[in-house]
PQR file with spaces between the fields and no chain letter, atoms N, CA, C, O and H, PARSE charges and radii, in Angstrom:
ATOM       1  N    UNK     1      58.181  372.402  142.892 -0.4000 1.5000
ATOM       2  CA   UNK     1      57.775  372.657  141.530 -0.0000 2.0000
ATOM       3  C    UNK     1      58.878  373.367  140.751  0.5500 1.7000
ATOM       4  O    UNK     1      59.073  373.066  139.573 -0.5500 1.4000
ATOM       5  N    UNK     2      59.562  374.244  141.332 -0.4000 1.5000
ATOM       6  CA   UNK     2      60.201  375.038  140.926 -0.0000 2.0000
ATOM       7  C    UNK     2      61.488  374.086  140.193  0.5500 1.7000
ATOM       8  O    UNK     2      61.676  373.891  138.992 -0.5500 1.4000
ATOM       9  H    UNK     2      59.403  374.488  142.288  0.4000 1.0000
ATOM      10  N    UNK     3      62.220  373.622  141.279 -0.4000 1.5000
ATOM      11  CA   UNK     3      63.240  371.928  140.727 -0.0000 2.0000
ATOM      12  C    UNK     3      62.564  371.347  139.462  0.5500 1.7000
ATOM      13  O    UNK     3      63.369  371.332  138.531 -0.5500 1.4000
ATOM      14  H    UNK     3      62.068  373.780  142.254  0.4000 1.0000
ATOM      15  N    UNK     4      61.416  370.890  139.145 -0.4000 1.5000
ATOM      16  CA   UNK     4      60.931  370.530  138.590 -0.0000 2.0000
ATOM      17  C    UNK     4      60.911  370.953  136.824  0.5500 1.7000
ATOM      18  O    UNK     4      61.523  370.404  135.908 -0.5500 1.4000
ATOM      19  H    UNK     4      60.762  370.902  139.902  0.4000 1.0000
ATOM      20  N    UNK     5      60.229  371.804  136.796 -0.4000 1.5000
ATOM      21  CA   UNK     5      60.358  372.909  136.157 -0.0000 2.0000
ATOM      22  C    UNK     5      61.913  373.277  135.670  0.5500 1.7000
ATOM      23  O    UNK     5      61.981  373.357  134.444 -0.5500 1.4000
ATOM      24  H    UNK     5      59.732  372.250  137.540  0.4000 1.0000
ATOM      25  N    UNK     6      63.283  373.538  136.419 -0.4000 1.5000
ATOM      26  CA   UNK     6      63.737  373.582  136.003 -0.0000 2.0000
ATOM      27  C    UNK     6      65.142  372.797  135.554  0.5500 1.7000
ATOM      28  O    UNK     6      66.193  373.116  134.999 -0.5500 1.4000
ATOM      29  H    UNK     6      63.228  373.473  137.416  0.4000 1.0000
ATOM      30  N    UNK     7      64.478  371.437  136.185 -0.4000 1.5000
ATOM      31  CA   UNK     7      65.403  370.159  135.170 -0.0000 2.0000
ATOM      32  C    UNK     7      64.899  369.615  133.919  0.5500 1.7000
ATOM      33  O    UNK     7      65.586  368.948  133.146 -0.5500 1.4000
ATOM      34  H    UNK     7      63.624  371.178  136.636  0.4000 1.0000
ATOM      35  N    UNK     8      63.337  370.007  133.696 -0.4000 1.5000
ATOM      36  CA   UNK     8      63.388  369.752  132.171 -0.0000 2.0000
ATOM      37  C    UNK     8      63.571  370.426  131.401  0.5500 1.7000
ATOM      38  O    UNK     8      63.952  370.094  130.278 -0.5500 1.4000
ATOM      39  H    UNK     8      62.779  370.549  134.324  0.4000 1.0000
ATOM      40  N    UNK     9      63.253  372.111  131.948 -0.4000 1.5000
ATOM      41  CA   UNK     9      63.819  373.168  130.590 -0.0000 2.0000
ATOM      42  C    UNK     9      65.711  372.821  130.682  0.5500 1.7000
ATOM      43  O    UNK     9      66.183  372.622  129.562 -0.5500 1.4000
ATOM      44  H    UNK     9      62.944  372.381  132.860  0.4000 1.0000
ATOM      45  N    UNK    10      66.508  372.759  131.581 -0.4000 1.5000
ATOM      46  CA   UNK    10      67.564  372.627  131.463 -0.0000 2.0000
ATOM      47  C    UNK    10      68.053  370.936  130.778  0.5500 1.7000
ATOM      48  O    UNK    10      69.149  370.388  130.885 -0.5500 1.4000
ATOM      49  H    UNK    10      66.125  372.921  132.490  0.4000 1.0000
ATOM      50  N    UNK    11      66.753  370.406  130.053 -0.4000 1.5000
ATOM      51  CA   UNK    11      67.118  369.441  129.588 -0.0000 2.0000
ATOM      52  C    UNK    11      67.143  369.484  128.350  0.5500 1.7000
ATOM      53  O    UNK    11      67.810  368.784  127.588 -0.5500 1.4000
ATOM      54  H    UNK    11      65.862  370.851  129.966  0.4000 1.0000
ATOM      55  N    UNK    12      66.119  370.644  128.013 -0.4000 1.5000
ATOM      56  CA   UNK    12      65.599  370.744  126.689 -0.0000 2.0000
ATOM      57  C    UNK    12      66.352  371.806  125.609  0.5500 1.7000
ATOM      58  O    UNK    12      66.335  371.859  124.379 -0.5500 1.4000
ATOM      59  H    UNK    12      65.578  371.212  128.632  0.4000 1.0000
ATOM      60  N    UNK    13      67.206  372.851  126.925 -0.4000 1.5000
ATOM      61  CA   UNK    13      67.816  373.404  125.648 -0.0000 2.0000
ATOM      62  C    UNK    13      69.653  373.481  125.752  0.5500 1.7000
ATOM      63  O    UNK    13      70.394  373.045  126.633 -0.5500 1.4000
ATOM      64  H    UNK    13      67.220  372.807  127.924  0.4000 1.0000
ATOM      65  N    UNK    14      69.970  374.210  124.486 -0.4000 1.5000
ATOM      66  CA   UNK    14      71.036  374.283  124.527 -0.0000 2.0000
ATOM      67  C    UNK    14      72.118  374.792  125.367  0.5500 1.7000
ATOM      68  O    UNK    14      73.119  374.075  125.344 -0.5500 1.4000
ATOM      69  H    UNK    14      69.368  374.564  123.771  0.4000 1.0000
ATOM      70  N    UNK    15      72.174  375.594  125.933 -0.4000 1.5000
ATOM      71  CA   UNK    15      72.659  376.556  126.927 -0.0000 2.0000
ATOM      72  C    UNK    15      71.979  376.483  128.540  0.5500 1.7000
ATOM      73  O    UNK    15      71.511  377.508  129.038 -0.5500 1.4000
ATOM      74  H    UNK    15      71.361  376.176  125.952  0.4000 1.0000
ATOM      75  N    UNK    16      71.979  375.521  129.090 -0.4000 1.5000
ATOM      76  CA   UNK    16      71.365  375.196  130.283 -0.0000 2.0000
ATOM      77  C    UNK    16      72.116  376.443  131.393  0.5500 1.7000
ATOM      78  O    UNK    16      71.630  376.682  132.498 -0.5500 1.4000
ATOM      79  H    UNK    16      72.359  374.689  128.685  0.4000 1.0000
ATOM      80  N    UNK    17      72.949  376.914  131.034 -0.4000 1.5000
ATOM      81  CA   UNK    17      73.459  377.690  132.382 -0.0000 2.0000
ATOM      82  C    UNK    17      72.470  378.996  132.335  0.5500 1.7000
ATOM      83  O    UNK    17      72.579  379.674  133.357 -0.5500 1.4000
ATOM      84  H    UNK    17      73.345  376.720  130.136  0.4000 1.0000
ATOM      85  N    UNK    18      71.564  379.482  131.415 -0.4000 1.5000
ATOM      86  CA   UNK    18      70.997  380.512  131.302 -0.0000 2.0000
ATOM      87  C    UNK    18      69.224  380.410  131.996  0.5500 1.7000
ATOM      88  O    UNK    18      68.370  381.274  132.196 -0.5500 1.4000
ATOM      89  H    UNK    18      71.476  378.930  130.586  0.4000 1.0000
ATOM      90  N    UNK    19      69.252  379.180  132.167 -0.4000 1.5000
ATOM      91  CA   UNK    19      67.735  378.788  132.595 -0.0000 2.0000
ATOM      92  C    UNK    19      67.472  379.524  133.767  0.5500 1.7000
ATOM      93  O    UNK    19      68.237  379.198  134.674 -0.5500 1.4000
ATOM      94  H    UNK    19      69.946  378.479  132.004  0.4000 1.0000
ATOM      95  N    UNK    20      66.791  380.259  134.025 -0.4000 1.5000
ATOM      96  CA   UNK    20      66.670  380.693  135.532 -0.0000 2.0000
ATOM      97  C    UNK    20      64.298  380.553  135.899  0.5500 1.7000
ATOM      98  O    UNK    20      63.222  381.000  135.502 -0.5500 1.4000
ATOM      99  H    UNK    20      66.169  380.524  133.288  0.4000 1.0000
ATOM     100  N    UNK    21      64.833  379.742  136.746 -0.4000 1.5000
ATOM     101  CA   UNK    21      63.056  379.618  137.142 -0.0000 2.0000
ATOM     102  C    UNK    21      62.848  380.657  138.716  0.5500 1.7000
ATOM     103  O    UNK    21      63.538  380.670  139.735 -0.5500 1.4000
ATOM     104  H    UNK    21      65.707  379.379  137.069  0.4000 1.0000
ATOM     105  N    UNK    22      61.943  381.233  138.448 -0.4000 1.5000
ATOM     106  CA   UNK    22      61.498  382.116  139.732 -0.0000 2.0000
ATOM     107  C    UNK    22      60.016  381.595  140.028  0.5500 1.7000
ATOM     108  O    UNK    22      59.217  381.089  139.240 -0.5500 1.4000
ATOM     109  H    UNK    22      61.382  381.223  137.621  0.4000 1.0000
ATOM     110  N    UNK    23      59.933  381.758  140.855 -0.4000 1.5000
ATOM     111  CA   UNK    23      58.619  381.288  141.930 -0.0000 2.0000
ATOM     112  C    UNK    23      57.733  382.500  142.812  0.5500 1.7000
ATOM     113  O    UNK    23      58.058  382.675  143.986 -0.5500 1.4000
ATOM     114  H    UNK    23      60.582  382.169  141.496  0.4000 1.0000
ATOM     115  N    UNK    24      56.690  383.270  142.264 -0.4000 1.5000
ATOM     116  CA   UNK    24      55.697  384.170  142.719 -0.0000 2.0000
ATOM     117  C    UNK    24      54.602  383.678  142.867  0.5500 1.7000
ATOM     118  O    UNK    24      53.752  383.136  142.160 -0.5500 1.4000
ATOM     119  H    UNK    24      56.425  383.128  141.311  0.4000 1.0000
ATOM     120  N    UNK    25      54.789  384.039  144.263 -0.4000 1.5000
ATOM     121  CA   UNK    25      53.446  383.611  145.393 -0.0000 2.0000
ATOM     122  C    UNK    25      52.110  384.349  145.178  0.5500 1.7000
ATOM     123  O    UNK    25      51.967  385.236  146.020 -0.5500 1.4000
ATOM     124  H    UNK    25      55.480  384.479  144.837  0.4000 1.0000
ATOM     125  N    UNK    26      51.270  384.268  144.461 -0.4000 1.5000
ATOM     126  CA   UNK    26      49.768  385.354  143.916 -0.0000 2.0000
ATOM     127  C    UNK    26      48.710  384.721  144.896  0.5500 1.7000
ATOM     128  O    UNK    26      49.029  383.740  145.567 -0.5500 1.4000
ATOM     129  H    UNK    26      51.386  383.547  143.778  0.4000 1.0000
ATOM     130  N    UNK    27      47.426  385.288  144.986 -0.4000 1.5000
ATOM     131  CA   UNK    27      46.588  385.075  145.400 -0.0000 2.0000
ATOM     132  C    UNK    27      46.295  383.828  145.969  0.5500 1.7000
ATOM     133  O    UNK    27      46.583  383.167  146.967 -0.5500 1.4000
ATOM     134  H    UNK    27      47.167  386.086  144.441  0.4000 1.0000
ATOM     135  N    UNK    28      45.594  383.757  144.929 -0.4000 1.5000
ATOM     136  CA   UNK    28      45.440  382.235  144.159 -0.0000 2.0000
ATOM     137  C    UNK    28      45.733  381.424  143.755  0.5500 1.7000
ATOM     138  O    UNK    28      45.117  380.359  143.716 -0.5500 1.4000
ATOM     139  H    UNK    28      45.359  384.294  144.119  0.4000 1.0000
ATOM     140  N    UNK    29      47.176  381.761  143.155 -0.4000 1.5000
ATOM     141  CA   UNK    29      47.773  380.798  142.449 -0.0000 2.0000
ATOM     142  C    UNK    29      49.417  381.180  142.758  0.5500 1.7000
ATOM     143  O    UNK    29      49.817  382.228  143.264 -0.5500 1.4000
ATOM     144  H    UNK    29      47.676  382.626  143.186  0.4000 1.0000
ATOM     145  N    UNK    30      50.335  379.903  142.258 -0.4000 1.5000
ATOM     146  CA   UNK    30      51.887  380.004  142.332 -0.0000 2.0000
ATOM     147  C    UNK    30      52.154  379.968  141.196  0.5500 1.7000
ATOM     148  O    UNK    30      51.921  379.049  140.411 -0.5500 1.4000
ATOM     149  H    UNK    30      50.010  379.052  141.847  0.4000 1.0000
ATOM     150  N    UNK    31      52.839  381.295  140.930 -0.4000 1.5000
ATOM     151  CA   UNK    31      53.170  381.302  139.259 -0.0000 2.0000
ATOM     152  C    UNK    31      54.456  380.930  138.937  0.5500 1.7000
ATOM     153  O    UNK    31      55.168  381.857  139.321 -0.5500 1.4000
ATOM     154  H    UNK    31      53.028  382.041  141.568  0.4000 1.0000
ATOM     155  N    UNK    32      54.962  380.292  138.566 -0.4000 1.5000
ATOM     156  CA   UNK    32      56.255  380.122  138.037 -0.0000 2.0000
ATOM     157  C    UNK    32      57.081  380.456  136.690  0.5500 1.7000
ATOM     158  O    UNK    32      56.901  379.858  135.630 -0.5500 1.4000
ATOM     159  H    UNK    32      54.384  379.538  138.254  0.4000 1.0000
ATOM     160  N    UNK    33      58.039  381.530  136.891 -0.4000 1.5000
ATOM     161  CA   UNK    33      58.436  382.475  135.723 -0.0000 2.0000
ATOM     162  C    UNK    33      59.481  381.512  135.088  0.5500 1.7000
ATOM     163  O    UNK    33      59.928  380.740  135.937 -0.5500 1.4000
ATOM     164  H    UNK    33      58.185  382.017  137.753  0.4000 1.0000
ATOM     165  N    UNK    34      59.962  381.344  133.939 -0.4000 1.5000
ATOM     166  CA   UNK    34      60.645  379.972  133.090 -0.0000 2.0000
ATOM     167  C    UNK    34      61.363  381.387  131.996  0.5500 1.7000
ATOM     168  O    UNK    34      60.771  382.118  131.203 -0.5500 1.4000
ATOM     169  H    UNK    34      59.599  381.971  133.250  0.4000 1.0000
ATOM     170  N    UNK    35      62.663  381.348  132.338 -0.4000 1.5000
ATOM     171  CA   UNK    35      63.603  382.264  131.261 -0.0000 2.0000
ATOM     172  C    UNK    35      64.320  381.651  131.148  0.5500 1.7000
ATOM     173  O    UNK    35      64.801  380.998  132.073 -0.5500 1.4000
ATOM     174  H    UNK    35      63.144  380.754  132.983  0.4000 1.0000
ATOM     175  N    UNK    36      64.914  381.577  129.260 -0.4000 1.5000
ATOM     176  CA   UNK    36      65.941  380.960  128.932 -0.0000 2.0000
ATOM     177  C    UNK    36      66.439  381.771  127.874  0.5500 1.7000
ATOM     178  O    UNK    36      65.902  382.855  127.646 -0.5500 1.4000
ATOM     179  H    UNK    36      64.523  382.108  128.509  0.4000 1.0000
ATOM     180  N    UNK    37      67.416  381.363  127.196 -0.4000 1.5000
ATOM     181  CA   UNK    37      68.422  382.218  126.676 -0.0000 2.0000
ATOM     182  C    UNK    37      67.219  382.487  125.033  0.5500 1.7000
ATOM     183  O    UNK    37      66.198  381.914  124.651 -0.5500 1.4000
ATOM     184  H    UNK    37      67.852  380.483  127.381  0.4000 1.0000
ATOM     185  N    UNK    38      67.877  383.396  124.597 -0.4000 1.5000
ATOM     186  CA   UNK    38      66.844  384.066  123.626 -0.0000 2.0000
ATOM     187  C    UNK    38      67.005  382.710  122.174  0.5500 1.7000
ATOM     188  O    UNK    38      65.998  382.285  121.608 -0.5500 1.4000
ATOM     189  H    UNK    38      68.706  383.861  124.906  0.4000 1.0000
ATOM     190  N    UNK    39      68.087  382.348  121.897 -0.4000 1.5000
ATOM     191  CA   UNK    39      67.937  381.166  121.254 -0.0000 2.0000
ATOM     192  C    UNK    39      67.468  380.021  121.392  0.5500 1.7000
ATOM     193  O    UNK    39      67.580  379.289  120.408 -0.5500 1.4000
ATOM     194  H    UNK    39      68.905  382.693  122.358  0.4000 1.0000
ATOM     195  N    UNK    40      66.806  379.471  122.597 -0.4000 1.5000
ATOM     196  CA   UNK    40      66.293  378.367  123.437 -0.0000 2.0000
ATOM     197  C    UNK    40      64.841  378.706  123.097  0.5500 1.7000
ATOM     198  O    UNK    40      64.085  377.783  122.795 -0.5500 1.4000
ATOM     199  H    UNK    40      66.716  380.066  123.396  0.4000 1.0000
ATOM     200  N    UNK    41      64.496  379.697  123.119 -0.4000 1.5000
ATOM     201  CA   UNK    41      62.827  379.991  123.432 -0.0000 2.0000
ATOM     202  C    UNK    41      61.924  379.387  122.648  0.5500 1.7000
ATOM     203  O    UNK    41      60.725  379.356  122.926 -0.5500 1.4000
ATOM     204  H    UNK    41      65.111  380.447  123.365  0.4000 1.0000
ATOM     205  N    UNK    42      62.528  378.774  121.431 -0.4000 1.5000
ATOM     206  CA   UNK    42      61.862  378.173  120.780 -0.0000 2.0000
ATOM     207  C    UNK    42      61.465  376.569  120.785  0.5500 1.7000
ATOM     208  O    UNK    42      60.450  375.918  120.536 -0.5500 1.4000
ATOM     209  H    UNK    42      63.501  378.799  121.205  0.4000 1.0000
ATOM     210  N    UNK    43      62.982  376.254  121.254 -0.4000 1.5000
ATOM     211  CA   UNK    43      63.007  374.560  121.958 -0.0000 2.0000
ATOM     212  C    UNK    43      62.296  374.427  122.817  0.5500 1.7000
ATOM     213  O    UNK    43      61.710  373.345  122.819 -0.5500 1.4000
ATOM     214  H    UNK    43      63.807  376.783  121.456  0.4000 1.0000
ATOM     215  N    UNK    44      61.916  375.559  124.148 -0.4000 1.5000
ATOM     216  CA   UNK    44      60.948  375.570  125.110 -0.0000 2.0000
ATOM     217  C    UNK    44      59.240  375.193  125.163  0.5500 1.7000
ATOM     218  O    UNK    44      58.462  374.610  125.918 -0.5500 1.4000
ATOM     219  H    UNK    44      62.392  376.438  124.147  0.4000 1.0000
ATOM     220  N    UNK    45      59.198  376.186  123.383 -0.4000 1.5000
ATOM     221  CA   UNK    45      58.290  376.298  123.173 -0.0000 2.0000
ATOM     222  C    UNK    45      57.287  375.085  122.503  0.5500 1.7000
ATOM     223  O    UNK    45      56.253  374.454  122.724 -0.5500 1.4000
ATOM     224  H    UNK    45      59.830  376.659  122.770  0.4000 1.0000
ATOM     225  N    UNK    46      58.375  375.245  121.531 -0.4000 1.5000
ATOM     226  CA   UNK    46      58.313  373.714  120.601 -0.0000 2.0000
ATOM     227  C    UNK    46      57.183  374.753  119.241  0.5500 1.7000
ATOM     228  O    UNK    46      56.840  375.916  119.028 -0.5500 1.4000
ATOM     229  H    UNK    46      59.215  375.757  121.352  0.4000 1.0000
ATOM     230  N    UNK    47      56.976  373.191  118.574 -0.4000 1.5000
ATOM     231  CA   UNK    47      56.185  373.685  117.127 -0.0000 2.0000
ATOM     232  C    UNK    47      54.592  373.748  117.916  0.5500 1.7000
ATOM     233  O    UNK    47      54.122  372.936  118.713 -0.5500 1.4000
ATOM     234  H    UNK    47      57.255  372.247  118.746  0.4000 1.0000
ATOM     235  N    UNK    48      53.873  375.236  117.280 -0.4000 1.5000
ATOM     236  CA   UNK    48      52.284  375.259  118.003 -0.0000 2.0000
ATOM     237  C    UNK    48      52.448  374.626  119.389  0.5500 1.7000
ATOM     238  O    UNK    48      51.610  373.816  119.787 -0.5500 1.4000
ATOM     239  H    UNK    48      54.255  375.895  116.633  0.4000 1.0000
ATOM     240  N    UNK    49      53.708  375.041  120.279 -0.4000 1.5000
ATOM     241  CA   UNK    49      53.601  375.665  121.841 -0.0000 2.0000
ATOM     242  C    UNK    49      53.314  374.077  122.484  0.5500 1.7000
ATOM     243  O    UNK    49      53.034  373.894  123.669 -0.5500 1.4000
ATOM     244  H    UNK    49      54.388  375.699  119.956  0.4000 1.0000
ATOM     245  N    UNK    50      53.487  372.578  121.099 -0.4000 1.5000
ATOM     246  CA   UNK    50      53.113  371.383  122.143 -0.0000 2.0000
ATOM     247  C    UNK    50      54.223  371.245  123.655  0.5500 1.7000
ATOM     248  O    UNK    50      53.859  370.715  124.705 -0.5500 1.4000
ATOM     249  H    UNK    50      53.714  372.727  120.136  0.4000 1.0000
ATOM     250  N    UNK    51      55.379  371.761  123.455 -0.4000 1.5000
ATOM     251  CA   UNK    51      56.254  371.649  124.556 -0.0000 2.0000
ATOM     252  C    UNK    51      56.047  372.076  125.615  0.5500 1.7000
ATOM     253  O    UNK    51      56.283  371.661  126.749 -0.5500 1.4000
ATOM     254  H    UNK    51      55.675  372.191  122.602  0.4000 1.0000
ATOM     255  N    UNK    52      55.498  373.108  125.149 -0.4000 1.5000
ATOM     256  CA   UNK    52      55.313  374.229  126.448 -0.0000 2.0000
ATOM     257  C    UNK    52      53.991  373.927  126.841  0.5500 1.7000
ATOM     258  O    UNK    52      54.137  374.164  128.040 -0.5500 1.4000
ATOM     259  H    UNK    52      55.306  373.446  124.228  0.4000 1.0000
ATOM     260  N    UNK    53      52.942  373.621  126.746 -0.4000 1.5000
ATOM     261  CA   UNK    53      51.435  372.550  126.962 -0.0000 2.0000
ATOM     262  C    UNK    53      52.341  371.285  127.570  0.5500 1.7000
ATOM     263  O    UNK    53      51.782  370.841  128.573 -0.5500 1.4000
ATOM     264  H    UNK    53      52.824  373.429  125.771  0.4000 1.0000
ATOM     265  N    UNK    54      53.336  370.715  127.315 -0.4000 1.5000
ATOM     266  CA   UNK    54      53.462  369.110  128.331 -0.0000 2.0000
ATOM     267  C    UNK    54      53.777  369.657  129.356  0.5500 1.7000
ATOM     268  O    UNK    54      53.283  369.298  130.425 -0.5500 1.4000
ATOM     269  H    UNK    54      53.790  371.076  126.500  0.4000 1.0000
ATOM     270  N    UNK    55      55.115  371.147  129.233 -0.4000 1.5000
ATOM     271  CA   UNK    55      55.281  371.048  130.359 -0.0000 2.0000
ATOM     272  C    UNK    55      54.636  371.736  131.391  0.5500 1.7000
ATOM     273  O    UNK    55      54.909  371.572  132.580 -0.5500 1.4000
ATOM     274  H    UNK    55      55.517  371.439  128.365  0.4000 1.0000
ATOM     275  N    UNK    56      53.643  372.631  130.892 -0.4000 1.5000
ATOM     276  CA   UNK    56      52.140  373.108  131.791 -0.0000 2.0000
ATOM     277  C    UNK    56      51.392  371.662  132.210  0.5500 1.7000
ATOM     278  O    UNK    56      50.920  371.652  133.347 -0.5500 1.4000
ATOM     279  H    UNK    56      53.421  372.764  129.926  0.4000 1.0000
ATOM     280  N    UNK    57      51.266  370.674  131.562 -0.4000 1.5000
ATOM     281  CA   UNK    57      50.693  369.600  132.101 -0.0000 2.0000
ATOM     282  C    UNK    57      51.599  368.375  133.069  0.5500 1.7000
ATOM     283  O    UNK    57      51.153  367.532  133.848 -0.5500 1.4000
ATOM     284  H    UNK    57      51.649  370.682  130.638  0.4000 1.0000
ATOM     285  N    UNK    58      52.716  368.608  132.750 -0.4000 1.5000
ATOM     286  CA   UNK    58      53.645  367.544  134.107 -0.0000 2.0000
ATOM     287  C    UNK    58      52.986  368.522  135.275  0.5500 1.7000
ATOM     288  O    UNK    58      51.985  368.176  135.901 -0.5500 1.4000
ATOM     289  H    UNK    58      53.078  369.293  132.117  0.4000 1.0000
ATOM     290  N    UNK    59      53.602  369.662  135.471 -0.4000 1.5000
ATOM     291  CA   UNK    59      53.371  370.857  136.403 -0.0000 2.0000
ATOM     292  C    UNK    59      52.132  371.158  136.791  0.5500 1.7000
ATOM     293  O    UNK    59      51.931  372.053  137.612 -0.5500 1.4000
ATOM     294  H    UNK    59      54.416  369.943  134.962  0.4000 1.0000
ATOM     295  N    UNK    60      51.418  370.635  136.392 -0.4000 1.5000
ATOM     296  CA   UNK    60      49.665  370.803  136.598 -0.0000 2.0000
ATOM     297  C    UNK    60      49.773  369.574  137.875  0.5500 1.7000
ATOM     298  O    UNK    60      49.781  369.612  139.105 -0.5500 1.4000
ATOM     299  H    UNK    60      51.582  369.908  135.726  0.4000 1.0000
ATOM     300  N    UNK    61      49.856  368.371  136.712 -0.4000 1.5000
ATOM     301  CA   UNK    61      49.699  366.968  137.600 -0.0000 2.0000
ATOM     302  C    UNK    61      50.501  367.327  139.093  0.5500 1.7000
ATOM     303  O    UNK    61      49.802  367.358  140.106 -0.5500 1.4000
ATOM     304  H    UNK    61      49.849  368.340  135.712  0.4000 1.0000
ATOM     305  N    UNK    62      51.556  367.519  139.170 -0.4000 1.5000
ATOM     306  CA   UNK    62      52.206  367.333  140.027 -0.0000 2.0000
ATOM     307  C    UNK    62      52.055  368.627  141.338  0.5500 1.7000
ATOM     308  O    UNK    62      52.659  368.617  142.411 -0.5500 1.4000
ATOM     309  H    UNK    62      52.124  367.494  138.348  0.4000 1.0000
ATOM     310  N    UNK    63      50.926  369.833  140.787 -0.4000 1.5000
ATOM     311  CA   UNK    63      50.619  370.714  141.749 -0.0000 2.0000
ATOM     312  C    UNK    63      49.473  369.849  142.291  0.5500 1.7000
ATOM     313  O    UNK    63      49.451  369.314  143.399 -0.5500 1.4000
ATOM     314  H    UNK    63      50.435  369.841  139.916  0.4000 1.0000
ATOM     315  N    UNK    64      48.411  369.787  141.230 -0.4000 1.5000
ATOM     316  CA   UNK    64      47.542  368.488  141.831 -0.0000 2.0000
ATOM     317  C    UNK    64      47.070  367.430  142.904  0.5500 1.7000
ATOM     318  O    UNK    64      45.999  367.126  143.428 -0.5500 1.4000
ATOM     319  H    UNK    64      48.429  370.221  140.330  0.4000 1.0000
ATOM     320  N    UNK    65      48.716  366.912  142.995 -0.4000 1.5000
ATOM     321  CA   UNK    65      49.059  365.679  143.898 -0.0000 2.0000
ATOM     322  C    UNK    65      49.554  366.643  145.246  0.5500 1.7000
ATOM     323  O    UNK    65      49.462  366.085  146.340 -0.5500 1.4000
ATOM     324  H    UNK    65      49.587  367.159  142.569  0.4000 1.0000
ATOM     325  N    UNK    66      50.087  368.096  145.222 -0.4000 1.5000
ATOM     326  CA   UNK    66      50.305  368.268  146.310 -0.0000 2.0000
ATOM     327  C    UNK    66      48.990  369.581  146.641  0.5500 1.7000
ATOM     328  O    UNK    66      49.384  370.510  147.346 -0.5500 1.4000
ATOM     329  H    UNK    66      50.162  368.549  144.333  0.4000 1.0000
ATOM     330  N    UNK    67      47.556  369.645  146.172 -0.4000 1.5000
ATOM     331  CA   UNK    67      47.128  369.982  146.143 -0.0000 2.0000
ATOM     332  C    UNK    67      47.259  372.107  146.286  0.5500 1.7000
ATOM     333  O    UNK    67      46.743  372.958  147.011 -0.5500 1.4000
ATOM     334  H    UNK    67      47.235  368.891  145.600  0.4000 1.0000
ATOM     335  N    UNK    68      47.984  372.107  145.436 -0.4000 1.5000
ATOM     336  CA   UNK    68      48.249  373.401  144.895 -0.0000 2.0000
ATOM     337  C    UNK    68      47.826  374.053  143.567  0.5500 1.7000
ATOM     338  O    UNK    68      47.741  373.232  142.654 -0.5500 1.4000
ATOM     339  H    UNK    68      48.403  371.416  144.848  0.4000 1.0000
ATOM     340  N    UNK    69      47.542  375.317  143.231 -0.4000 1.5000
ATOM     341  CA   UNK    69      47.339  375.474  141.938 -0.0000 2.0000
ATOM     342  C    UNK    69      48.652  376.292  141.252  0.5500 1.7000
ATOM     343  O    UNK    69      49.089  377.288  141.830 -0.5500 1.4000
ATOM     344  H    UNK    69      47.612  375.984  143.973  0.4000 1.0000
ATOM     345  N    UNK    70      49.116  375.929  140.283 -0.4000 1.5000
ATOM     346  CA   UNK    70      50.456  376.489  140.040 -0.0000 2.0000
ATOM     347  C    UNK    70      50.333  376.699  138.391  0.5500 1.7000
ATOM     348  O    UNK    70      49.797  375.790  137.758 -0.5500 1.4000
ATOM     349  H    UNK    70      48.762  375.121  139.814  0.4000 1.0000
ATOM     350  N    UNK    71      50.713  377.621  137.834 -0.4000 1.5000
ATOM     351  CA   UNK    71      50.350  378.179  136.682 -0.0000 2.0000
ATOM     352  C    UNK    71      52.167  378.447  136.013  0.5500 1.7000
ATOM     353  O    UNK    71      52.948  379.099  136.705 -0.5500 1.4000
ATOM     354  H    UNK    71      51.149  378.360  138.349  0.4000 1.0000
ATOM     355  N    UNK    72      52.534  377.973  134.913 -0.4000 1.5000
ATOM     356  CA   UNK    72      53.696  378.089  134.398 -0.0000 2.0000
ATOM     357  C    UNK    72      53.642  379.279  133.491  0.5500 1.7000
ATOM     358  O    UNK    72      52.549  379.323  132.926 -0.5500 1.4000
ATOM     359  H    UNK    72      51.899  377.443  134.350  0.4000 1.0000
ATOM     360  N    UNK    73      54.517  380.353  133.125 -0.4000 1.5000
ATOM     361  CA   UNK    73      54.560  381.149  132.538 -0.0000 2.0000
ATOM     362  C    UNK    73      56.150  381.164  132.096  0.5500 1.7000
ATOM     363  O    UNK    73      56.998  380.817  132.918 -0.5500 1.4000
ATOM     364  H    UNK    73      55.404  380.318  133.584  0.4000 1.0000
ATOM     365  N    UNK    74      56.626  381.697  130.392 -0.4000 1.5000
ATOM     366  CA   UNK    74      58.038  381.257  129.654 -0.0000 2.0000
ATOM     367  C    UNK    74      57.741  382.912  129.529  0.5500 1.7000
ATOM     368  O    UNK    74      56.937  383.544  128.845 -0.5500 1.4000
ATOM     369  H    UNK    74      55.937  381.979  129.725  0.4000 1.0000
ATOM     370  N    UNK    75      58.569  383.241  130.322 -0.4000 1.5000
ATOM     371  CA   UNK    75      58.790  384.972  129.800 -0.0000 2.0000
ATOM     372  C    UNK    75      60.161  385.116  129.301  0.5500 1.7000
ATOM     373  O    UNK    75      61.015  384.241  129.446 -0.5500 1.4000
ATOM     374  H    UNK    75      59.222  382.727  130.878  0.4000 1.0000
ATOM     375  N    UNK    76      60.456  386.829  128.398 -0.4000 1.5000
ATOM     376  CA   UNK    76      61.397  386.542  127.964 -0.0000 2.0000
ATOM     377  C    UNK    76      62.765  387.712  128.944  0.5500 1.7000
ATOM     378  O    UNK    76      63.962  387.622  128.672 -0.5500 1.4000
ATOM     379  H    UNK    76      59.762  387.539  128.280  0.4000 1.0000
């Protein structure tokens, strides 16, 4: 997931060397932390957060199929 996660933010913004994805193991769930450079955060995000909703939903599907629950989080 984590790969995942971070070949499309490193697709989406300008400054790809700043992308860093981390992976925390919780309870319940696998959270995955998504940081990018402070000018990117918005490309991440997109207009009313649709970017950041697809890419909670590729990442959904694809915890899904390996029957995991994995929760994306864009911190700054």
């Amino acid at each position: 997931m984590v790969k995942l996660v971070e070949t499309i933010a490193k697709s989406l913004v300008d400054d790809p060397d700043a992308v860093e994805v981390k992976e925390v193991e919780g309870k319940q769930a696998v959270v995955i932390e998504l940081r990018v450079a402070p000018n990117d955060m918005g490309k991440v995000i997109g207009k009313q957060g649709r970017i950041a909703k697809a890419l909670r939903t590729v990442v959904k599907a694809a915890a899904t199929k390996a029957n995991k629950k994995v929760v994306v989080e864009i911190v700054q």
